[in-house]
TIVO-2410 file (N, C-alpha, C; in nm, 3 decimals):
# residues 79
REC num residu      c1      c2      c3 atome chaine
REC   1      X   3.257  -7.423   2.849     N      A
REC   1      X   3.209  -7.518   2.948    CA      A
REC   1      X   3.266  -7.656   2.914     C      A
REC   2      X   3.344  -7.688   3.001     N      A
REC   2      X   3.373  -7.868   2.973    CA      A
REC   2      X   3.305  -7.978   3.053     C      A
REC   3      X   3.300  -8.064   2.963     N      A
REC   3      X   3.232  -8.193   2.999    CA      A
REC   3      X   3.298  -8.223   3.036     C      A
REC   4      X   3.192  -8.327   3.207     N      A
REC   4      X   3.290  -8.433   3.267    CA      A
REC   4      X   3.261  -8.539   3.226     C      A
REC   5      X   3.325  -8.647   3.247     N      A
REC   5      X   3.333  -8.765   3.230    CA      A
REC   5      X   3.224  -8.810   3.278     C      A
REC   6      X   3.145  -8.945   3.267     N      A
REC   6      X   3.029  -8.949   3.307    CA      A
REC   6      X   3.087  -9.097   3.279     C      A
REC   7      X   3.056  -9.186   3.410     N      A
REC   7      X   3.092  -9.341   3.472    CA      A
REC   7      X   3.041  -9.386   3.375     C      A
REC   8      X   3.084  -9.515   3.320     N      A
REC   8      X   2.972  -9.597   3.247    CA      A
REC   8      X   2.912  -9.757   3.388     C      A
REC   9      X   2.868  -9.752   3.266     N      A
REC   9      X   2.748  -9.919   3.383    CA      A
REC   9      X   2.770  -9.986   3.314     C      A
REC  10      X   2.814 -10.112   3.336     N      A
REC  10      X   2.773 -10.289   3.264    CA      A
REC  10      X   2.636 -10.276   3.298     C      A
REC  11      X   2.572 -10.315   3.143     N      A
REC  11      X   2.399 -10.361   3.160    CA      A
REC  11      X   2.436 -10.505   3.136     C      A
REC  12      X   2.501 -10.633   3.095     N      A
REC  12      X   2.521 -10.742   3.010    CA      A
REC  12      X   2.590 -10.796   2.947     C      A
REC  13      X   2.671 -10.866   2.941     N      A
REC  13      X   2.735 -10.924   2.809    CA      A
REC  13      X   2.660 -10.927   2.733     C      A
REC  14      X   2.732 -10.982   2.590     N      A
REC  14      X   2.672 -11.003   2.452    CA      A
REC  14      X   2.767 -11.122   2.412     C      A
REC  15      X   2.653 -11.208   2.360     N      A
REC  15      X   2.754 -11.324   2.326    CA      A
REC  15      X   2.694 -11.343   2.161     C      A
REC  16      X   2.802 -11.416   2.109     N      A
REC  16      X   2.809 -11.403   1.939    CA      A
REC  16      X   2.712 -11.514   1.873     C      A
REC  17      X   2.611 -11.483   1.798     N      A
REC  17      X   2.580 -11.636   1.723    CA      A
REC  17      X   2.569 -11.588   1.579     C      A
REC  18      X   2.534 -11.666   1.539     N      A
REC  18      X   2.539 -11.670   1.421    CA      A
REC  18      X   2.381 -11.722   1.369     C      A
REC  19      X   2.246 -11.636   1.277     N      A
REC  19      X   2.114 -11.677   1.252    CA      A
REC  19      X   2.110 -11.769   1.127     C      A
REC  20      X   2.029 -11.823   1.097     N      A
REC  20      X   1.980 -11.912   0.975    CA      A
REC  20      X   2.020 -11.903   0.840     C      A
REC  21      X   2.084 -11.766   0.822     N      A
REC  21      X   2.151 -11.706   0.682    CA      A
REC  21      X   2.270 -11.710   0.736     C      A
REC  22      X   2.391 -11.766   0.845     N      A
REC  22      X   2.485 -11.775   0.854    CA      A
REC  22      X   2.582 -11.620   0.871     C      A
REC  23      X   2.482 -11.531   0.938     N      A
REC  23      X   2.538 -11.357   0.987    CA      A
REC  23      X   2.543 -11.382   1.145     C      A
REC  24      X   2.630 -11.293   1.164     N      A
REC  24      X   2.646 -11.326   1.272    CA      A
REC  24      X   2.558 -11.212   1.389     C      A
REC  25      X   2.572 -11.228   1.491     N      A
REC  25      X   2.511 -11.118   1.552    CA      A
REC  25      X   2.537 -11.127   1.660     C      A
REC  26      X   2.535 -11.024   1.796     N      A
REC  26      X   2.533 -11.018   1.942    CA      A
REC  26      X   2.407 -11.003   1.988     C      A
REC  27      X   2.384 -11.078   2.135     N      A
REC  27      X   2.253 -11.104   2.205    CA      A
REC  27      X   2.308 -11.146   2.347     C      A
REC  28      X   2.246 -11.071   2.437     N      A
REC  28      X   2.257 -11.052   2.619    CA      A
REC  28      X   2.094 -11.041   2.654     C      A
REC  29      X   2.117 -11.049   2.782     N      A
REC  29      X   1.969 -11.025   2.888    CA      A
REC  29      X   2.009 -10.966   2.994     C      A
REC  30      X   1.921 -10.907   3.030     N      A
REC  30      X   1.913 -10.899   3.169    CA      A
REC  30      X   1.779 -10.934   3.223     C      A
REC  31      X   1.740 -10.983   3.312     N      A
REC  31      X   1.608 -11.069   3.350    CA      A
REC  31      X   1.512 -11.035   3.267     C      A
REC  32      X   1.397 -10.950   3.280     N      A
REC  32      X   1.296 -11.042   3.121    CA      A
REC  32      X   1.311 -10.924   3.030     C      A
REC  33      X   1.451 -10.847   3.001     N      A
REC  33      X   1.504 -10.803   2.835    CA      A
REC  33      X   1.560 -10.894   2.750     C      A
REC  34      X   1.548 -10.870   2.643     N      A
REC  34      X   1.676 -11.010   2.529    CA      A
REC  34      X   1.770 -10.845   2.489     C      A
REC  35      X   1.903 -10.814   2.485     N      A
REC  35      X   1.925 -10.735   2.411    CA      A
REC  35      X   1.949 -10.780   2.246     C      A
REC  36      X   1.977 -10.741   2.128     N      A
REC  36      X   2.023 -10.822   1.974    CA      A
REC  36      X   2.111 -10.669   1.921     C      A
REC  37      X   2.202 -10.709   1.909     N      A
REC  37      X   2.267 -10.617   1.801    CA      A
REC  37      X   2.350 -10.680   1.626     C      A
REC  38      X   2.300 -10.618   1.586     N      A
REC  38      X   2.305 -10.635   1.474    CA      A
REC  38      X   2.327 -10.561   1.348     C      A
REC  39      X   2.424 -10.597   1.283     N      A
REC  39      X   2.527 -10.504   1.139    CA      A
REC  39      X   2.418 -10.465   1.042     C      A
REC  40      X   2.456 -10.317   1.054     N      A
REC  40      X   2.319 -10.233   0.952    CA      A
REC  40      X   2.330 -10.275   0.813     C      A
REC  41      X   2.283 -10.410   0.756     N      A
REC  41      X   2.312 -10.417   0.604    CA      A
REC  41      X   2.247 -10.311   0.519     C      A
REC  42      X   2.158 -10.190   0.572     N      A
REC  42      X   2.106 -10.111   0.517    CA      A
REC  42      X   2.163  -9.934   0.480     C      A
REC  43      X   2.308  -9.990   0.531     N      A
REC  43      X   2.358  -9.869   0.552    CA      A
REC  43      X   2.423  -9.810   0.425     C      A
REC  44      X   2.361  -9.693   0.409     N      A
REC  44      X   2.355  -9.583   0.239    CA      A
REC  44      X   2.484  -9.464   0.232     C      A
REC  45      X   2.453  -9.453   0.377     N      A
REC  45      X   2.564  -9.312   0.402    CA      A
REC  45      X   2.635  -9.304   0.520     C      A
REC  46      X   2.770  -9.202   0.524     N      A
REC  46      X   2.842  -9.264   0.638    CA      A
REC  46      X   2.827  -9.245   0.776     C      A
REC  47      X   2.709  -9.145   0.754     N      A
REC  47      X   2.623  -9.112   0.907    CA      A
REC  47      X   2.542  -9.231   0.919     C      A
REC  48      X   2.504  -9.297   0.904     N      A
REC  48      X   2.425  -9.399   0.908    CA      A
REC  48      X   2.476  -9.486   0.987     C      A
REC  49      X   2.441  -9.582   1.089     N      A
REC  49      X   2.465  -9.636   1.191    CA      A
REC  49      X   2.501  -9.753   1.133     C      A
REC  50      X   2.661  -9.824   1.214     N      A
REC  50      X   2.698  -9.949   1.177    CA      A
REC  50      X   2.625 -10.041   1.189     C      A
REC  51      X   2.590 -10.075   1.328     N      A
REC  51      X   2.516 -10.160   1.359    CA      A
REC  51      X   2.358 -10.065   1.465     C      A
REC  52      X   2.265 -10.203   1.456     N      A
REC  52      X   2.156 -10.140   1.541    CA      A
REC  52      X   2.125 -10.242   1.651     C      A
REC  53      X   2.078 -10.141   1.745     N      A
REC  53      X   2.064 -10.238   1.856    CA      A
REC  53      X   1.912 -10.238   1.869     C      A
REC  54      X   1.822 -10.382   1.894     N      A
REC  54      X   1.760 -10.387   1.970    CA      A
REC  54      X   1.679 -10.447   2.081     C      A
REC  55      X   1.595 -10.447   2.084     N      A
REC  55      X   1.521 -10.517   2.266    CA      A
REC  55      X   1.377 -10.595   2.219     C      A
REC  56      X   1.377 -10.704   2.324     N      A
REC  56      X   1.244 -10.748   2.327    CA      A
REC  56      X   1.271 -10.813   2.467     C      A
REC  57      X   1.102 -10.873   2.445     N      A
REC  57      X   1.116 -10.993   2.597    CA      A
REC  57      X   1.187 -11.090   2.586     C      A
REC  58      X   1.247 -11.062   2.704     N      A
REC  58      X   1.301 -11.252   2.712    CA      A
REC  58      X   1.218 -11.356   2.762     C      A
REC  59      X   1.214 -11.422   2.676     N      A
REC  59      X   1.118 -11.543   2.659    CA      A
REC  59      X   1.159 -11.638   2.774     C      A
REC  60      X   1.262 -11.682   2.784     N      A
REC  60      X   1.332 -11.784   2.854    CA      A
REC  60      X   1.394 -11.697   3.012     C      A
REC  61      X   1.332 -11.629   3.099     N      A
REC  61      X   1.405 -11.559   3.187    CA      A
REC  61      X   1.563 -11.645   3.277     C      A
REC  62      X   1.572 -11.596   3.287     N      A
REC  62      X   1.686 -11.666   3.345    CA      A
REC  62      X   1.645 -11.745   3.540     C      A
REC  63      X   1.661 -11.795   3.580     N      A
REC  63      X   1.551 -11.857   3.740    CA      A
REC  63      X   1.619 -11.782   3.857     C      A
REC  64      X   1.549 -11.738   3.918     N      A
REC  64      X   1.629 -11.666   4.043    CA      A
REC  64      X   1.699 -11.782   4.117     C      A
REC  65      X   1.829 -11.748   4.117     N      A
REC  65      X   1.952 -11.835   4.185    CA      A
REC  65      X   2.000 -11.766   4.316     C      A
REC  66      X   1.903 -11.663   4.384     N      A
REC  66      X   1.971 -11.638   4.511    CA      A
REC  66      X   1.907 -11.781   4.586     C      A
REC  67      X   2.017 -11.788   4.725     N      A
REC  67      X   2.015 -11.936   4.783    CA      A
REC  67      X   1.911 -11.852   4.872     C      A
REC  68      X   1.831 -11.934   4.924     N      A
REC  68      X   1.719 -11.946   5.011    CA      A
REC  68      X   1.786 -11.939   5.162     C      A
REC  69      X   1.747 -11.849   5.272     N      A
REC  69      X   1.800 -11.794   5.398    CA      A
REC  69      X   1.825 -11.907   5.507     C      A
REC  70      X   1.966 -11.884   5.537     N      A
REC  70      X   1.976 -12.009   5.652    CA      A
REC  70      X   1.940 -11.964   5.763     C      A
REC  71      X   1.930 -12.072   5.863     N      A
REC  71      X   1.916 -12.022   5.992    CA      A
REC  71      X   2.016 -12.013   6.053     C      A
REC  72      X   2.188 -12.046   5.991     N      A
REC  72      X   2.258 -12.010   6.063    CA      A
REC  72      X   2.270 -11.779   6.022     C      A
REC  73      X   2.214 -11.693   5.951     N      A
REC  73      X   2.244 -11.624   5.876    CA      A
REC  73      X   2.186 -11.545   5.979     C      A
REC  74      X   2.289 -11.450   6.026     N      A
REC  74      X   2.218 -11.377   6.124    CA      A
REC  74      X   2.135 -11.226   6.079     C      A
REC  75      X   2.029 -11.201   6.163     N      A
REC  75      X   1.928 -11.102   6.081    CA      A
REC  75      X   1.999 -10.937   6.091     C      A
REC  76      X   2.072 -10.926   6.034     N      A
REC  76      X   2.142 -10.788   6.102    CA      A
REC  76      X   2.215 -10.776   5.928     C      A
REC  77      X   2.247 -10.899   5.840     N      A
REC  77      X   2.316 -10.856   5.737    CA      A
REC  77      X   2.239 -10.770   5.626     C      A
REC  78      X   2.249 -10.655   5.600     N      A
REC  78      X   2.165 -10.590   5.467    CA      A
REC  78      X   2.167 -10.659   5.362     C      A
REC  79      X   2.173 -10.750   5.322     N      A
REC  79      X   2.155 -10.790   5.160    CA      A
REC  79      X   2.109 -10.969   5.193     C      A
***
């Protein structure tokens, strides 16, 4: 039996910072997720995962920036 290919999805960028001990790390959102990924300094064996990813709330959501409906905008467009 062969596998098909299976699409991937953009959930986010990840953008780089660097925390209080000067490591660096990746962190994205998508409205109220934070994603964090971060280098497994705990890692013993070579199955053991490089890095781990994980989730919380996003504190700071990002503000809904769709523009508010004109009246020139006629009622017939789906989105």
């Amino acid at each position: 039996m062969s596998e098909e290919k299976q699409p991937m999805v953009s959930i986010t960028g990840l953008w780089v910072g660097t925390d209080k001990n000067q490591k660096q790390y990746m962190a994205g959102n998508t409205g109220g997720v934070r994603y964090w990924v971060f280098k497994n300094t705990n890692k013993k064996n070579d199955n053991d995962p490089d890095y781990i990813l994980k989730i919380s709330q996003n504190i700071k959501p990002k503000p809904d920036t769709k523009p508010a409906p004109s009246e020139d905008v006629a009622d017939d467009i789906p989105f």
